[in-house]
N, C-alpha and C positions, 0 to 999 in steps of 0.2 A: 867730913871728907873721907873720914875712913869708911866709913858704912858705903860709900858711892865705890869705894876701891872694893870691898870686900865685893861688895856683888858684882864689879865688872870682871873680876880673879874668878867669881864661883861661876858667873855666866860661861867666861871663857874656858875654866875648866868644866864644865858641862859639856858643853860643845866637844871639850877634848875627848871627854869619855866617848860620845855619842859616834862622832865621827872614825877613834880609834877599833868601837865596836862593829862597826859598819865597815870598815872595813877588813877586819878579822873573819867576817861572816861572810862578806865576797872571795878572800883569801881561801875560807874551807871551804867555800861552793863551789870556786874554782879545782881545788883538788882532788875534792870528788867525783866533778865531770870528767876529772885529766886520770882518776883512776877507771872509771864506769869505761872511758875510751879505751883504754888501756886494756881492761877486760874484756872490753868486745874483741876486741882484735887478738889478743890470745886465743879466744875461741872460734875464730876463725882461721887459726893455725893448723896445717897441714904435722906431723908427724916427723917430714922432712922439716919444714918449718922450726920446727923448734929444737929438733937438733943441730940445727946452725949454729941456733944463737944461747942454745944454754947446755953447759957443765956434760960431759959424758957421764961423770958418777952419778947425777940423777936417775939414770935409769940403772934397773936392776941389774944385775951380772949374770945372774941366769940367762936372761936373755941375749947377751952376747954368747955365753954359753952356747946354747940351744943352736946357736946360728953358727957357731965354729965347728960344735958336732956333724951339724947338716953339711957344710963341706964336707968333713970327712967322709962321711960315709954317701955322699952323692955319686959317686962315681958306681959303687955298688946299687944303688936305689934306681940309678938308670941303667944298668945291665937288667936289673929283675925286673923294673915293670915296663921297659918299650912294649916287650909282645903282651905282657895284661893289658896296657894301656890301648894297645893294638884290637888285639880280641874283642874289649871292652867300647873302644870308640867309633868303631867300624857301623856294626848297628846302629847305634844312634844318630851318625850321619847319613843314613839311610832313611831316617826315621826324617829327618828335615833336609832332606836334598829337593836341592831346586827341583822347576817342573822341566826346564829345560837340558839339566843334565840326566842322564841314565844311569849312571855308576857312580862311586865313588869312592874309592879304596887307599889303604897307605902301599907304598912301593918300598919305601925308608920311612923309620920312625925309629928315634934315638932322641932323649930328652937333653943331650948337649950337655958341658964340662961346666955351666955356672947354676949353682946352685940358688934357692928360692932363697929370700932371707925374711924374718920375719921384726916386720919393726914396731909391734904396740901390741900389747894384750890386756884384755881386761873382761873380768867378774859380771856376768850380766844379771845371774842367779845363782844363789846358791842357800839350797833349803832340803827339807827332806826327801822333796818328791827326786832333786837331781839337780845336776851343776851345767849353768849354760856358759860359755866361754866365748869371745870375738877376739880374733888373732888378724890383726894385718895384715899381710903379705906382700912383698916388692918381687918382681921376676924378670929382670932383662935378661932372655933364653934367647941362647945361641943352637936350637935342637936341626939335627938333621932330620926333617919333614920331608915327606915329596908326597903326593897325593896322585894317581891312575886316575884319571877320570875320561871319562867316555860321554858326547854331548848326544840327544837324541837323532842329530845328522848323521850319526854313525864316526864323528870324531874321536880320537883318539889323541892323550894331552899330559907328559908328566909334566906336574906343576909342584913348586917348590914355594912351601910356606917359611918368611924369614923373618927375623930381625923382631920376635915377640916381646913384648913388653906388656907387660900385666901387672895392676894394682888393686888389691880386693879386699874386703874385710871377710871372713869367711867363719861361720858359728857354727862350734860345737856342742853338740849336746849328749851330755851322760847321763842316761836314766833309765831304768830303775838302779836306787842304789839301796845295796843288796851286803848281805856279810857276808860274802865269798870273794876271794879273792879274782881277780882285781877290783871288786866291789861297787861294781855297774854291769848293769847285764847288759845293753846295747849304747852305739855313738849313732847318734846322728849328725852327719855335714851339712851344710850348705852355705853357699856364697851368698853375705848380709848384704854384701854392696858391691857392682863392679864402678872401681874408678876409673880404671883406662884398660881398656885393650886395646893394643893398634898390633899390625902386623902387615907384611908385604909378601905379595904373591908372585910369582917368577912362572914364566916357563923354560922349562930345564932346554936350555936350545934355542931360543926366540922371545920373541916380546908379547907379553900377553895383552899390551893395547891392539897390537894389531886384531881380536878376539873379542870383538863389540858384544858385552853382555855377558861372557865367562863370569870373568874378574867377578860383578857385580856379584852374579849367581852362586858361585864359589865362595865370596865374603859375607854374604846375608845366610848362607846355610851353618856355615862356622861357628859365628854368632847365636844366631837361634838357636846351636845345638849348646853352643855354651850356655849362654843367657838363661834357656828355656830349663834347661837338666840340672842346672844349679843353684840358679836362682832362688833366694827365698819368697813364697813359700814351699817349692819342691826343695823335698831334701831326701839324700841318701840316707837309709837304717843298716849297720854293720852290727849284726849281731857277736856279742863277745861270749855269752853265756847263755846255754839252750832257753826256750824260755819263746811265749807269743810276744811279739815287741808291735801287731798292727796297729796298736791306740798310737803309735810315733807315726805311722805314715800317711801321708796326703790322700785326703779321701773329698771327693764330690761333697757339695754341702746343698746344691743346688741348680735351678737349670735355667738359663738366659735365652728367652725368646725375643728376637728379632725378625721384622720386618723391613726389610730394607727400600724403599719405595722411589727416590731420585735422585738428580743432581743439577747441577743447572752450572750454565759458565763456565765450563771446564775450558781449559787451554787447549787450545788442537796443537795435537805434535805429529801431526802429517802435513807436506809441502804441499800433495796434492790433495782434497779432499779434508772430510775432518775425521777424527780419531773413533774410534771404536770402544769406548770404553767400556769396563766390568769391573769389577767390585769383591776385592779378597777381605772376609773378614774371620777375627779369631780373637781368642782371649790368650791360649796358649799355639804356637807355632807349629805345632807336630799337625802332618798333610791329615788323617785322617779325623781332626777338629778343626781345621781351616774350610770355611763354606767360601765356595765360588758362586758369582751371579753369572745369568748368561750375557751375552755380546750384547751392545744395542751395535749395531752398524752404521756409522758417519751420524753421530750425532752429539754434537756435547752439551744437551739438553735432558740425559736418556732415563728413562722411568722403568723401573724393576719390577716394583711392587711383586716381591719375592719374600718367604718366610724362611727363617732359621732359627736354630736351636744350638745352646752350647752349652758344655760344662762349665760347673763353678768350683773351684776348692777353696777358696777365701776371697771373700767378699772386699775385703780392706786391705789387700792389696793386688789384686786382678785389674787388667782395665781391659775392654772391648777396645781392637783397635780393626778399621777401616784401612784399605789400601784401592784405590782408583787408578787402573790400569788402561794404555790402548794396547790396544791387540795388535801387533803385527805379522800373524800368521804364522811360519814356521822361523820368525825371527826372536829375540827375547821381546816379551811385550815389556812398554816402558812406563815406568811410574808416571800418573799426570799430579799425583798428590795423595795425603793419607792424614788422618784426624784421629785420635784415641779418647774415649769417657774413661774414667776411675769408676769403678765400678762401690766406692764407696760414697760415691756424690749418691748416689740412687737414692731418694731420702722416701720414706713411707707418708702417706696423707695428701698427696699433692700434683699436680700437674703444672710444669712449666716447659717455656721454649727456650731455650739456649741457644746461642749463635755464635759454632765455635771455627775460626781459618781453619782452612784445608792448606799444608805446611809440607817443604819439600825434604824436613828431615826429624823424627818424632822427639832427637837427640839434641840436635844443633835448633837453638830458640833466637840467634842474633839476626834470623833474616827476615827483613823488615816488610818486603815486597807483597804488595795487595796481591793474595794467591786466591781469591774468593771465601767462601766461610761454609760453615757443615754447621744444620739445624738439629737440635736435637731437643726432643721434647721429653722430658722425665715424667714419669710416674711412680708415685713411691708405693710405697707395697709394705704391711706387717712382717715381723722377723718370728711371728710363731711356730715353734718345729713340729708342731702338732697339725698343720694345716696346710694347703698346697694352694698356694694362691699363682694365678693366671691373668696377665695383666692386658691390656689388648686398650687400643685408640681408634675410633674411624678416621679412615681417609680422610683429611681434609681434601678440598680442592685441587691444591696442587699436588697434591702429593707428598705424604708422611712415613715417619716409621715408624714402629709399635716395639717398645721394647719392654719385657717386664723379667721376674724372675720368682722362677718355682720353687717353696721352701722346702725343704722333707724332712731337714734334720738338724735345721738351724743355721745362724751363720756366725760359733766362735769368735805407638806415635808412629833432583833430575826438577823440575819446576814445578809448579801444580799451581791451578784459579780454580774458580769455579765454586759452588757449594754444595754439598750431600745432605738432603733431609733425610734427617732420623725423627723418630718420637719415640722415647725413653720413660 
């Protein structure tokens, strides 16, 4: 009898182990997933995000520092640089002013009473060649802007830019570092990341809706001047200490030949008649590397079979982008759609066709609407900088594009349908 108990006591203790184990191993499986989630989601934490919900003393004092000094001394920082910033920005919105404006100048410029703050910094490198830094930045700017600008009808238009709001991560780099005091001989800037720019346009006196096409004109040249000038991989070199600093500055690495040859299904944005389209393409925005196609006239069928060429300064972050326009004479012509390649897809050894939607905004990806597709056929191509390769496709039947890229010295995105063959 006992021997019958003992093993009903060890079975059932068995069982107890087995099941008390089994579920201890559920219990840590479970809280390992509840951290792994837990981790995700911190790192999907915004900067603002996480100063919500944790401790002020976490973050360094310096840094409130840095950002109390910056008020101070803002009110002086925007007496000294409105007219640099004047001098300095004038040009370069010239350099990407619309086709449809003639001028475009500041009347007022004053950087406003709220200072920039910065909210996150961190160590990108830091070795002997020199120190790379990425500094955050928040900006809701109250600046007094007005912009002259004068439209090719012979218009005349103070316009008032308001209400800026900017988010950017922006890297610094110091190098060469040197034993003299300040012990860098040049900075280099540029904006690692834009998160948000938004801003509103006014006309000083009137509504600038009544002004079919300004606004548009006006806000895409802003941009581009922003985006294109600061953007990494363009970055400014301030030198601190005499000294050649050109191995820091953005230099061609190579050359992107383009064929542009059709489109097919485009949306007509004419009531009467069909649309006019042409074809803006570019890798960087500035007018003298932007290729124009010519008109086809009432057709959203229209075949180019046109050749271009572009500069490259980095491969792995450049993208060809496409813009599909109708023409409406001496009115603003109006986007019918626009498609961009990464120019680091380009892969060597291969020929493929792509089939990528023509999209009515390169930024905003939530709109769902059958807009038709852009074909693009890739050729990849060796990266040896000893050699210049030239890459070229025959015409298929309907019509293709040849894209390839030149090496010399190595290499270190209103509605739209329809689809644009490329061969790439």
């Amino acid at each position: 009898m006992s021997f019958f108990l003992g093993l009903v006591l060890g079975v059932a203790f068995g069982i107890g182990l087995v099941i008390a184990f089994a579920r201890s191993q559920n219990s840590r499986s479970a809280q390992r997933r509840e951290l792994a989630a837990t981790l995700a989601r911190f790192s999907k934490m915004t900067v603002e995000d996480s100063r919500k919900i944790l401790p002020a003393d976490l973050y360094p004092s310096w840094l409130k520092w840095l950002n109390q000094e910056l008020i101070k001394i803002w009110p002086y920082v925007n007496e000294a640089a409105s007219e640099l910033i004047r001098s300095s920005v004038e040009p370069v919105l010239e350099q990407y002013r619309s086709a449809i404006l003639d001028s475009l100048k500041f009347s007022k410029l004053t950087l406003g009473t709220v200072a920039p703050q910065f909210t996150g910094v961190s160590i990108i490198e830091d070795d002997e060649s020199g120190i790379t830094m990425d500094l955050e930045l928040n900006w809701d700017a109250n600046p007094n802007l007005v912009l002259d600008i004068r439209t090719k009808l012979g218009l005349s238009l103070p316009i008032q830019v308001k209400d800026i709001c900017f988010t950017g991560v922006f890297r610094l780099i110091f190098r060469p570092l040197v034993d003299q005091f300040p012990c860098f001989g040049a900075v280099c800037y540029s904006l690692r990341e834009k998160k948000k720019l938004d801003f509103k346009l006014k006309v000083v006196g009137g509504e600038i809706s009544s002004l079919p096409g300004i606004s548009d004109a006006i806000e895409r040249t802003i941009r581009d001047a922003v985006e294109d000038t600061l953007t990494w991989p363009v970055r400014k070199v301030v030198p601190i200490l005499p000294g050649d600093y050109s191995d820091l500055e953005l230099k061609p690495v190579g050359t992107l030949e383009v064929k542009l040859v059709q489109a097919r299904d485009l949306t007509n944005k004419d009531l009467v008649g069909k649309s006019d389209p042409f074809a803006i393409l570019y890798i960087r925005p500035l007018r003298d590397r932007m290729k124009t196609s010519k008109i086809i006239n009432n057709d959203l069928n229209p075949i180019w079979n046109e050749h271009f060429e572009f500069i490259v300064e980095d491969i792995n972050t450049q993208n060809l982008t496409v813009k599909i326009y109708d023409d409406d004479g001496v009115q603003a012509s109006e986007l019918i759609g626009c498609a961009q390649v990464r120019l680091k897809d380009l892969q060597p050894g291969k020929v493929k066709d792509i089939w990528l939607k023509l999209v009515k905004d390169l930024e905003v990806q939530r709109d769902k609407k059958d807009r038709g597709e852009l074909l693009l056929r890739r050729l990849v191509y060796g990266k040896n900088p000893n050699r210049r390769f030239r890459c070229g496709i025959p015409t298929i039947g309907t019509g293709s594009t040849s894209v390839g890229i030149r090496a010399g010295c190595g290499f270190s995105k209103s509605g739209a349908s329809g689809a644009l063959v490329l061969s790439l």
